[in-house]
C-alpha positions as semicolon CSV with decimal commas, in nm:
position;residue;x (nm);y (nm);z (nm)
1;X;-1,354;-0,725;-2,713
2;X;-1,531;-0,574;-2,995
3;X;-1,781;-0,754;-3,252
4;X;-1,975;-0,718;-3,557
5;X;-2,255;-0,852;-3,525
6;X;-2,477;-0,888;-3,871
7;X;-2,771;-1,052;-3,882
8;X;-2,806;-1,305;-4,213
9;X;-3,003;-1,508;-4,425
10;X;-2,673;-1,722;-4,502
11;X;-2,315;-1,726;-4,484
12;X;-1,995;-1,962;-4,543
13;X;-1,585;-1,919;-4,436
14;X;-1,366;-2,047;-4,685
15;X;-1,012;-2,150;-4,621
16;X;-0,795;-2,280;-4,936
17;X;-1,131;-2,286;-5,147
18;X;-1,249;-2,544;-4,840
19;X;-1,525;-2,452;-4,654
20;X;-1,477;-2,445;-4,278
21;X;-1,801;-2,346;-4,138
22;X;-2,203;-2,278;-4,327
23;X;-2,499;-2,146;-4,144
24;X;-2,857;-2,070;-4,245
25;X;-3,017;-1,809;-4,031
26;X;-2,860;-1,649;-3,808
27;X;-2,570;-1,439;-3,719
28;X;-2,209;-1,393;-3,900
29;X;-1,994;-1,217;-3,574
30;X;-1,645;-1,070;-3,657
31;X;-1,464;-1,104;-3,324
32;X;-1,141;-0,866;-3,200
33;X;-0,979;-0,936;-2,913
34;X;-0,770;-0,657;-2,726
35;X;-0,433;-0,726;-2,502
36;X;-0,696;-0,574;-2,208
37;X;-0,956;-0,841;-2,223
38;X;-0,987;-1,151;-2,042
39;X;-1,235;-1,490;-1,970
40;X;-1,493;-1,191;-1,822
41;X;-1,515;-1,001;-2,103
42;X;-1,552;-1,301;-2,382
43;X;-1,841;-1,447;-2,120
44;X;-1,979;-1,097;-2,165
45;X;-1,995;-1,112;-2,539
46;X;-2,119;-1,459;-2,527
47;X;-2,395;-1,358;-2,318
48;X;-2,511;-1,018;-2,532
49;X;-2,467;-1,201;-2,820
50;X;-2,707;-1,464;-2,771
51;X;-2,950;-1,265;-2,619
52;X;-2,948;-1,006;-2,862
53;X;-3,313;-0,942;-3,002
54;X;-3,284;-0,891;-3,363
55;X;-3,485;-1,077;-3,516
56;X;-3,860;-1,016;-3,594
57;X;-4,136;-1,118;-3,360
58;X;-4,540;-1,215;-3,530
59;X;-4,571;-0,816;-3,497
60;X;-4,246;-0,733;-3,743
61;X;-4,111;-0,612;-3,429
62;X;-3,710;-0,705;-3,362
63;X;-3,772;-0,868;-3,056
64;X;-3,659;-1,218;-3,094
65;X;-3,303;-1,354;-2,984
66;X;-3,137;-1,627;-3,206
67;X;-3,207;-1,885;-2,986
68;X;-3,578;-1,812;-3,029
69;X;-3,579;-1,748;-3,408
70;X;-3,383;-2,118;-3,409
71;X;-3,083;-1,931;-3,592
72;X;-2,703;-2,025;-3,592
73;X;-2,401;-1,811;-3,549
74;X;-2,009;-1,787;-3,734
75;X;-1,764;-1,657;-3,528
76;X;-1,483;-1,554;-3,720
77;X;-1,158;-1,396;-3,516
78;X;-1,094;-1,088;-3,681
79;X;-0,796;-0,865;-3,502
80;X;-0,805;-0,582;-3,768
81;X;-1,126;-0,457;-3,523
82;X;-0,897;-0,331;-3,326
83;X;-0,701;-0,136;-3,629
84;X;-0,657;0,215;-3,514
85;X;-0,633;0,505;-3,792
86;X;-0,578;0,795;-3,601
87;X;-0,251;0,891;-3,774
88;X;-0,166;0,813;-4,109
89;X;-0,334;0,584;-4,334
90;X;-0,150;0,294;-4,243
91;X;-0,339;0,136;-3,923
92;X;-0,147;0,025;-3,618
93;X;-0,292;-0,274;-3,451
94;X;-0,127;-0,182;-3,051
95;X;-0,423;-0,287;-2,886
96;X;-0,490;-0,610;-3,008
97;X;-0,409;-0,930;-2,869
98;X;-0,135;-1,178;-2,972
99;X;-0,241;-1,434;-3,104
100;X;-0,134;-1,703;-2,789
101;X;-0,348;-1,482;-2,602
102;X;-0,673;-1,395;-2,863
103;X;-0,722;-1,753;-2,927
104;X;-0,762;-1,857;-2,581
105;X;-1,024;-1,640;-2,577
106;X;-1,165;-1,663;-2,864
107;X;-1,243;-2,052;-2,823
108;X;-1,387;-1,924;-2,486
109;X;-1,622;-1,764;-2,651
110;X;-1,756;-1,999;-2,904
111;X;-1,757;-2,255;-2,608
112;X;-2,002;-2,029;-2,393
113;X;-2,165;-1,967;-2,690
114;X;-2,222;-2,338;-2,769
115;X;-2,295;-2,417;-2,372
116;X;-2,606;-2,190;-2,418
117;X;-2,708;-2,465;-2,706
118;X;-2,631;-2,268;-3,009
119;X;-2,521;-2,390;-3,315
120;X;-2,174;-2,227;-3,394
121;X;-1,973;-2,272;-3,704
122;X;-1,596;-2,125;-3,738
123;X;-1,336;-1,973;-3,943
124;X;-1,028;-2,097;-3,879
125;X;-0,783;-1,902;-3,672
126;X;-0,510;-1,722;-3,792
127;X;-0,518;-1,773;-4,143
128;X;-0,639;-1,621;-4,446
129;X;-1,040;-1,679;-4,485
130;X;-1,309;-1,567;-4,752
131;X;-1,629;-1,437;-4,558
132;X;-1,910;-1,470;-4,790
133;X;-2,255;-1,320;-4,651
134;X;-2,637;-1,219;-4,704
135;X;-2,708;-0,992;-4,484
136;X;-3,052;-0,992;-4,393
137;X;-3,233;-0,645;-4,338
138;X;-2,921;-0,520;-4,353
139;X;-2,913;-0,593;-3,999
140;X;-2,589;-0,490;-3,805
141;X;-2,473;-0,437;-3,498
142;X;-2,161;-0,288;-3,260
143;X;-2,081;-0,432;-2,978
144;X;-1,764;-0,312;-2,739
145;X;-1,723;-0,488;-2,391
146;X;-1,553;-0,177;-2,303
147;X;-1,829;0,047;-2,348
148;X;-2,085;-0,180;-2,178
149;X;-1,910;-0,432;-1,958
């Protein structure tokens, strides 16, 4: 799995000109899921993710995790991580997941997510969404399970 992980002051996930999912604080995560990963690897990203330490301490120090900063998190399901470029200009999407298999894990992941008692607002699988977002430092962050899981 691979995320983007940017830390914000707001953000919102429009489908249709409807809003889907709207968080304050906290964490917009663009989510890829490859035909390799499985239940492991999106409890893996569940766990980093929410105990990432990104946000600033009584020092100014990044050394808070969402949960402690109170924050919230939208997960939005984004296969074109997994777009590769290497030849051409067109990219090829081989390695990512079908969709029969991505969301699977993808709801695994927001579930976990949501079992460690965050709040977690969603895009809406599989179809066109609007990502609108402040990011807040700019804070962001790569995260691949298969360079660290």
């Amino acid at each position: 799995m691979r995320a983007v992980v940017q830390r914000v002051s707001r953000a919102r996930v429009t489908v249709a000109g409807e809003v889907v999912g709207q968080i304050g604080q906290g964490y917009v995560v663009l989510l890829g899921v490859s035909k390799e990963d499985d239940e492991a690897a999106a409890d893996f990203m569940a766990e980093k993710i929410a105990g990432l330490r990104v946000f600033e301490d009584e020092a100014g120090k990044m050394n808070r995790s969402i949960q402690e900063a109170g924050g919230a998190i939208l997960a939005v399901s984004q296969f074109t991580l997994y777009g590769d470029v290497k030849r051409g200009r067109r990219p090829g999407f081989d390695r990512a997941a079908r969709p029969e298999q991505a969301e699977p894990l993808y709801e695994r992941f927001v579930r976990r997510l949501r079992e460690m008692g965050l709040q977690v607002e969603t895009g809406r699988f599989q179809t066109h969404m609007e990502v609108e977002l402040v990011n807040d430092g700019p804070v962001t962050i790569l995260i691949d399970s298969e360079k660290t899981f």
